[in-house]
C-alpha positions in Angstrom: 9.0 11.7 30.3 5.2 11.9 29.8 4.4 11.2 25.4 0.7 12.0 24.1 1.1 9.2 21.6 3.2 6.7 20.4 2.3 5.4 17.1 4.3 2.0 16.2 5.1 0.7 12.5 5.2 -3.1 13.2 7.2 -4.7 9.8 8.2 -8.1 9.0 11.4 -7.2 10.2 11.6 -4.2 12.0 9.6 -2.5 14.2 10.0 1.1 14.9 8.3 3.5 16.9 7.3 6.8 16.5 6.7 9.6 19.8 4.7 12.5 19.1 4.2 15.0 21.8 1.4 18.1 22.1 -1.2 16.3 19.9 -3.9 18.5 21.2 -2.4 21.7 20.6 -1.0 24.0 17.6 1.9 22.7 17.1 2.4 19.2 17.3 6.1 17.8 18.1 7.9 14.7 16.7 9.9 13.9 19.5 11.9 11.0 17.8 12.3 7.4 16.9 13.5 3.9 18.0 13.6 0.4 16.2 14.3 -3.0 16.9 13.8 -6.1 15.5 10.1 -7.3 15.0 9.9 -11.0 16.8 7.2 -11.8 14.7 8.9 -15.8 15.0 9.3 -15.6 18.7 5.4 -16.0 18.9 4.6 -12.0 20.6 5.8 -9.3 19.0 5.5 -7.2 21.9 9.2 -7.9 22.4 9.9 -6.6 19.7 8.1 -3.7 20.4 9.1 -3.2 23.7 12.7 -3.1 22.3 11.7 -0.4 20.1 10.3 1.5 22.6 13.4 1.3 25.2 15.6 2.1 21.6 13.4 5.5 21.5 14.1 5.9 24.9 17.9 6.5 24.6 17.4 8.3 21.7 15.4 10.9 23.2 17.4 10.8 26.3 15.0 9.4 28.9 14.6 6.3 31.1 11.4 6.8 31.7 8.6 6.7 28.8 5.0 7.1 30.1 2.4 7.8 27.1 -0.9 7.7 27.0 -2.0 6.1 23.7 -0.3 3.4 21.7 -1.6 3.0 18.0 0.0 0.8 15.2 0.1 -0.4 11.6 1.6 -3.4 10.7 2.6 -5.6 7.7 4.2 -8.1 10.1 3.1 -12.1 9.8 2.4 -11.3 5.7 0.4 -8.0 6.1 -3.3 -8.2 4.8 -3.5 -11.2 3.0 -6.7 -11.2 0.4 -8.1 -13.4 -1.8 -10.9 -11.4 -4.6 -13.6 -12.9 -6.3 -15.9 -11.4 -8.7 -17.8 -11.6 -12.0 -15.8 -9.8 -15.1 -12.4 -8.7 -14.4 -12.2 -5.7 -15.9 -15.4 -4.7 -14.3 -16.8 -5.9 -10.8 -12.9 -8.1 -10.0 -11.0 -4.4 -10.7 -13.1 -2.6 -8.3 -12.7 -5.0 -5.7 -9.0 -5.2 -6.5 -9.0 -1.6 -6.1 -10.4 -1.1 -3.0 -8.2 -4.0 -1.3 -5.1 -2.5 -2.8 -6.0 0.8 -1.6 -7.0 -0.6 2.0 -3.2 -2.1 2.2 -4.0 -6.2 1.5 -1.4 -8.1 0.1 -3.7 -10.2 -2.9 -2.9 -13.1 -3.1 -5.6 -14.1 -5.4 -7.8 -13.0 -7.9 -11.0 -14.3 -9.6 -13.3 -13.9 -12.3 -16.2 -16.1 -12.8 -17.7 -18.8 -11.1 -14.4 -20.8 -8.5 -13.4 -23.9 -10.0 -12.1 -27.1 -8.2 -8.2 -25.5 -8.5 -9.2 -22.0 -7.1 -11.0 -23.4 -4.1 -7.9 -25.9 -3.0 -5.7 -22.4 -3.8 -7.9 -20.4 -1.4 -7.5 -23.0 1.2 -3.7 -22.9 0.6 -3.6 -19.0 0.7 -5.3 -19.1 3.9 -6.1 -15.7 3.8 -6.7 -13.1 6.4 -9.9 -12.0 4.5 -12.2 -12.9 1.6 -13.6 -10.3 -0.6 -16.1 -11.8 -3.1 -17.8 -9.1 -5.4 -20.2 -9.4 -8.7 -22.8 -7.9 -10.5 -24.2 -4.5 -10.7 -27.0 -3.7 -8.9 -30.2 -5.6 -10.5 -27.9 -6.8 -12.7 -26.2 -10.5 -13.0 -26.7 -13.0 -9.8 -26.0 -16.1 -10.2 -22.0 -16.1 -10.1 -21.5 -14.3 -6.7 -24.1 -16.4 -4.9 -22.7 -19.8 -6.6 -19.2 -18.5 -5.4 -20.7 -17.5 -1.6 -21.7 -21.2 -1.6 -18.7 -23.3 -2.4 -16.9 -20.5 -0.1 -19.0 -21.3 2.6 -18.9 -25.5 2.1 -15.7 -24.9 3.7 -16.7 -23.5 6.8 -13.4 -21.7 7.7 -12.6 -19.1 10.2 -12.1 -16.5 8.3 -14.1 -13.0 7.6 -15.9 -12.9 4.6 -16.7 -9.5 2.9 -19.5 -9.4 0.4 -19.3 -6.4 -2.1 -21.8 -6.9 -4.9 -24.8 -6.8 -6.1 -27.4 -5.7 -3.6 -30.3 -7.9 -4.7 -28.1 -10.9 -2.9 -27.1 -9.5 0.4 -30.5 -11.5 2.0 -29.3 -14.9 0.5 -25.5 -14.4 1.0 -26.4 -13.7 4.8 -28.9 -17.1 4.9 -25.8 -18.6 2.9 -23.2 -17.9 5.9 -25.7 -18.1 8.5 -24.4 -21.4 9.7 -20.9 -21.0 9.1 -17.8 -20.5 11.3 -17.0 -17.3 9.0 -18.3 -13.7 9.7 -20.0 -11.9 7.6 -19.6 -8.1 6.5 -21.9 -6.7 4.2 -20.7 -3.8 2.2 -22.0 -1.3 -0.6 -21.7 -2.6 -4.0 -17.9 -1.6 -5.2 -19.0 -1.7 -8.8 -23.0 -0.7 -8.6 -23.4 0.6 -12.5 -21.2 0.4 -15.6 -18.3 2.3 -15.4 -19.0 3.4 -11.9 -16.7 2.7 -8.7 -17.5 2.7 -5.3 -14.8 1.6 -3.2 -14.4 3.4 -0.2 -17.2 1.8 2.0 -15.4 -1.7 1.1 -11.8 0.1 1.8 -12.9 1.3 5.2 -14.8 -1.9 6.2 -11.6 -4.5 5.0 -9.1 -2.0 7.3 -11.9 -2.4 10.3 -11.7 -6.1 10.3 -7.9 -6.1 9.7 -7.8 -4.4 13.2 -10.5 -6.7 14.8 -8.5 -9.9 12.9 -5.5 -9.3 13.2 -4.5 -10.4 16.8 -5.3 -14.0 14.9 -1.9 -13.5 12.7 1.3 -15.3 14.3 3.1 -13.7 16.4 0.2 -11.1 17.0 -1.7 -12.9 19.7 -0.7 -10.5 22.6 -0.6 -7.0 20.5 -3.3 -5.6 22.1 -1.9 -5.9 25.5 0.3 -2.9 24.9 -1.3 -1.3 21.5 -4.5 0.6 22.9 -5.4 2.4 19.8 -6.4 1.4 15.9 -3.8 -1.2 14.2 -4.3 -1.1 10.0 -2.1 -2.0 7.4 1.1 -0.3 6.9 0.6 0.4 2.7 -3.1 1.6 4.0 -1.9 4.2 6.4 0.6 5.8 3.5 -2.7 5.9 1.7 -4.6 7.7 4.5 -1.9 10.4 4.6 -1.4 10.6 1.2 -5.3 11.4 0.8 -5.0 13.4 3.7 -2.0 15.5 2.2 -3.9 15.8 -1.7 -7.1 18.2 0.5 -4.2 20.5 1.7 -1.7 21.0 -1.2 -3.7 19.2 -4.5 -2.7 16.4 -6.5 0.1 13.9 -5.7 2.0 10.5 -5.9 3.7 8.9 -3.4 6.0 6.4 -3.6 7.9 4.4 -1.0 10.7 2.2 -2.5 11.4 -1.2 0.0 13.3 -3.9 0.4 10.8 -6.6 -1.1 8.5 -4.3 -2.7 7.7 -0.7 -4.5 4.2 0.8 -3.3 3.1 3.4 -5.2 0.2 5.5 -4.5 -1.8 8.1 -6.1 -4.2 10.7 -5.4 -5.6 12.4 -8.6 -8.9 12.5 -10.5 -6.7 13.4 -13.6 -7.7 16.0 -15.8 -11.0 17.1 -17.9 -9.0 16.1 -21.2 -8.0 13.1 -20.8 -11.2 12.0 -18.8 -13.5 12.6 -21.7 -11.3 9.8 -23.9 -10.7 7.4 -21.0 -11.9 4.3 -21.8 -12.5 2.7 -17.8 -13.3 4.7 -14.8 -10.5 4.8 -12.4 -10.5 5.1 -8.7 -9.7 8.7 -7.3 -7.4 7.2 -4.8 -5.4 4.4 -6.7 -2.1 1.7 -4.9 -0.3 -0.7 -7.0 2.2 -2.7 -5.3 5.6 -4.5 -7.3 6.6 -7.7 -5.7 9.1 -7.6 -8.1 10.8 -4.8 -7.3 12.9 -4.4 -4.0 16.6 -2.8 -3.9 17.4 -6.0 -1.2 15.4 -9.1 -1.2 14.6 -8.9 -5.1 17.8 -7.3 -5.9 18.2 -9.6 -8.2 15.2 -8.7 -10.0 16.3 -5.7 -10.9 19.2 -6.2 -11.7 18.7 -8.4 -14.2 16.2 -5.5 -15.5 19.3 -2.8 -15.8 21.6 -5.6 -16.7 24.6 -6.6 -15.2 26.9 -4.8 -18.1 24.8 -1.3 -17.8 25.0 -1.6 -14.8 28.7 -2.0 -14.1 29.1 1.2 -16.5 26.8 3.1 -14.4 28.4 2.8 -11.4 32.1 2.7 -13.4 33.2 -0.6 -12.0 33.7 -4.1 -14.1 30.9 -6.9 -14.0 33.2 -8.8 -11.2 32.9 -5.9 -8.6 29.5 -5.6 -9.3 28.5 -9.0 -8.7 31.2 -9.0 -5.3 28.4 -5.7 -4.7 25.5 -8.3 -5.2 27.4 -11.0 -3.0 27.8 -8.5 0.0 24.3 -6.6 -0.8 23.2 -6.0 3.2 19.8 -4.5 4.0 21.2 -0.6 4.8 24.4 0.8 2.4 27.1 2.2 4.3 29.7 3.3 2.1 29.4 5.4 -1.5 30.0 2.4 -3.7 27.2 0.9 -1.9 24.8 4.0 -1.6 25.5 4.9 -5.6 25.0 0.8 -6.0 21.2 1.0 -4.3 20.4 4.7 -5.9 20.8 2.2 -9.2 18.3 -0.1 -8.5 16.1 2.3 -6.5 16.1 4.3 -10.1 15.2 1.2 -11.6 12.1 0.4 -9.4 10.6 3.6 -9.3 10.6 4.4 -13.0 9.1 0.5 -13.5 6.6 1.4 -11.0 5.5 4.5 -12.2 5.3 2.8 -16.1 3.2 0.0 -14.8 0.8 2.3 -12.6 0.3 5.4 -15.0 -2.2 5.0 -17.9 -1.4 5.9 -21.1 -2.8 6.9 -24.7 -3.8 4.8 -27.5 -4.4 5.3 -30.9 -7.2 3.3 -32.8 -8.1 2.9 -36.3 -11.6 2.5 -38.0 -13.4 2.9 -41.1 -13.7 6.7 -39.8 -10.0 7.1 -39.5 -7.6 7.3 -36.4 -9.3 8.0 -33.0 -7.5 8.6 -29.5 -8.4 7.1 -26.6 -7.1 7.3 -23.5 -6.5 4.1 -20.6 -5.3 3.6 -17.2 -4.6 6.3 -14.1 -4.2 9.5 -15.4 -1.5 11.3 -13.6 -1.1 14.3 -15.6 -2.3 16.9 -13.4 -0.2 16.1 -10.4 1.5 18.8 -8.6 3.6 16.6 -6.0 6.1 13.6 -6.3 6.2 12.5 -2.3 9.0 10.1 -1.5 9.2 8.2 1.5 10.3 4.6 2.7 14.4 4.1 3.2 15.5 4.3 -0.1 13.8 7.6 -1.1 14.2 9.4 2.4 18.0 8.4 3.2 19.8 7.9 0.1 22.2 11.1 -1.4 20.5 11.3 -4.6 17.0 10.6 -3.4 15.5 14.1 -5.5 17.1 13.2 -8.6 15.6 10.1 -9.1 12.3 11.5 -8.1 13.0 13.9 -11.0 13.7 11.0 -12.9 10.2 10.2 -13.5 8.5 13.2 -16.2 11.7 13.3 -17.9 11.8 9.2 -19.0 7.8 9.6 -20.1 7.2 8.5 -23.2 5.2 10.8 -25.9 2.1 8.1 -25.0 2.7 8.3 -21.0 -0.1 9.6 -18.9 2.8 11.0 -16.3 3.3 13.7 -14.2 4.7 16.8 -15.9 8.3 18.1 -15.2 6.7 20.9 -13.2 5.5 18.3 -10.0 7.9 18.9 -7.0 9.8 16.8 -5.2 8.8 16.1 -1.7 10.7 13.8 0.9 9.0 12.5 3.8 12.9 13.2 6.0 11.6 12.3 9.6 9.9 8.6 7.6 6.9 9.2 9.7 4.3 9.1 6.9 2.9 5.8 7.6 2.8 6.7 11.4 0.8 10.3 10.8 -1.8 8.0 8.1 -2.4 5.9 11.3 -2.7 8.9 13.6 -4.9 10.9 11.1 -8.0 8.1 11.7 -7.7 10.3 15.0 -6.1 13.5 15.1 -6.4 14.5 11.3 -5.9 18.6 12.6 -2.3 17.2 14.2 -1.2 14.7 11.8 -1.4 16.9 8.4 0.7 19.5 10.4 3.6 16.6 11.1 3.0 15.6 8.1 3.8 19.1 6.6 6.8 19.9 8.7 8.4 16.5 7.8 7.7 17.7 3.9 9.4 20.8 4.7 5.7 22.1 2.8 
């Protein structure tokens, strides 16, 4: 069988692959999917890959697979691992967190201020797939970003460097890395005036050297001996066809519940009401990311949130049977006590995610009396709750958690309204059509659609 595209989602411990058939034409076709273990550990993780593949084979009926592009994202070997720098945290640091969040990094450290002695030796620890430093508005402040550039580039590693600030430096950050084993990207400033963002130029240019990097990652040496086409970071391309989908049908979140992590990402300016009062500009296009909250490696975690006792009356059982449910806990429930036992903490992680990543109002008091203001993503005026990920595409119940989400707002929540509707993502190819979308934008928002049942 002859495929127009296969589009692979490489994780840290499954691969699967997606086949997609009449790209080029009106109506694109998913033709199916196959997985196997990602061999991340066995030093290539094109056999893990090509397991996938001959997995989509049977499953499509066909012992032959010819295609003629191969394209990828990946969060295998850690994903984008970041480290931020930059000059106030609330200011110049949150943009740049902003823009690697949304890009798909992993941060694994932030700054604000001038790197001490303990940051650096952490940064060399971390060893980080990219460096973002950032500071200063234009014309503004130049001293910290340039003092951090030097003690950055003292240790001469072999990693890419992305400078994101003020624009009077970019001359002296380039003489500072001249001599260096790191590379250099110059971007726009992400933070160029008070309360103004800018962080899609530094999104873009941290997934481009992602792709061109990450053959360096273990395990990742020999990927582009079969992947032909762009690789970015899984959590980045759920952003790109999230963005993608907010053009055609408006406003959305999307959330994808996982076994380490939640993601949760949303595409809203908010509306005029709430804008006037907000206190800190927020990026159209916003991810947050809860290492804390997975329904299988940080079980646990949350279920220590519910509570072992609410728990066991939740699912009717007595504290015993829910801790033999813990003991036995495997990656992909099978039967209804198990399901009903990860719709439980899936409930739990989503409505934690959505409280952490919506903004909310607050009410101050002055000499003039009480005034409202308004902080954080404003998510009032979204139309669509998009799930995808295993938890919220497979399990029974999957909708009524979504639905979950306006009615446990609080009278201070900036949440969506009970009115959004539920979307699932039932074929799980989001993160495969915001990979394919860099490409074929026309084909993947139709996939994406169909999968949406939009």
């Amino acid at each position: 069988m002859k495929v127009d595209i296969l589009v692979a989602e490489i994780g840290s411990t499954t691969t699967v692959v997606n086949a997609f058939n009449k790209i080029f034409e009106p109506c694109p076709v998913f033709l199916g999917q196959g997985q196997a273990p990602t061999s991340v550990l066995e030093g290539d993780v094109n056999i893990g890959l090509k397991s996938a593949i001959d997995n989509l084979k049977q499953s499509i009926g066909s012992d032959i697979l010819e295609y003629s592009e191969l394209i990828a994202t990946s969060s295998a070997a850690g994903g984008l691992r970041m480290t931020v720098h930059g000059l106030v945290y609330d200011m110049t640091v949150k943009a740049a967190k902003e823009a690697a969040l949304g890009a798909g990094a992993n941060i694994k450290q932030i700054t604000a201020g001038r790197l001490r002695r303990t940051d650096m030796k952490k940064l060399k620890d971390i060893n980080p797939n990219i460096i973002l430093i950032a500071g200063g508005v234009n014309y503004g402040e130049r001293d910290t970003a340039i003092d951090n550039a030097e003690k950055i580039a003292q240790l001469n590693l072999d990693i890419p460097v992305i400078y994101a600030g003020n624009i009077e430096n970019q001359d002296e950050i380039k003489e500072i890395f001249k001599d260096t084993k790191t590379k250099l990207y110059i971007v726009e400033n992400v933070y160029p005036k008070i309360d103004q963002l800018n962080i899609e130029p530094t999104r873009k240019v941290i997934q481009d050297v992602f792709e061109e990097h990450i053959i360096h990652a273990p395990g990742m040496s020999k990927v582009r001996e079969m992947v032909n086409g762009p690789i970015i970071p899984t959590p980045g391309a759920v952003m790109l066809a999230s963005k993608l989908l907010k053009e055609e049908i408006g406003d959305l979140i999307t959330l994808d519940v996982g076994g380490a992590t939640t993601d949760l990402h949303s595409v809203t300016e908010g509306s005029e009401e709430v804008s006037r009062i907000l206190i800190s500009p927020e990026p159209l296009a916003k991810r947050t990311v809860e290492g804390d909250l997975g329904v299988y490696v940080n079980m646990e975690n949350v279920v220590e949130r519910i509570g072992i006792n609410q728990l066991a009356l939740r699912l009717n059982l007595n504290e015993k049977e829910v801790m033999n449910l813990m003991e036995s806990h495997r990656p992909i429930p099978v039967n209804d006590i198990e399901k009903a036992f990860v719709e439980e903490l899936t409930l739990e992680a989503v409505l934690t995610a959505v409280k952490r990543h919506a903004g909310r109002f607050r009410h101050l008091f002055g000499p003039s009396g009480k005034k409202t203001v308004a902080e954080g993503k404003d998510l009032t005026n979204v139309k669509y709750i998009v799930g995808t990920g295993g938890a919220l595409t497979r399990l029974p119940n999957r909708i009524k958690i979504m639905n979950q989400i306006a009615l446990n707002n609080k009278i201070d929540g900036l949440y969506p309204k009970k009115q959004a509707k539920i979307l699932v993502d039932k074929k799980y190819i989001m993160a495969s059509l915001g990979v394919l979308s860099k490409k074929y934008p026309e084909a993947a928002l139709k996939l994406l659609k169909e999968s949406l049942e939009i």
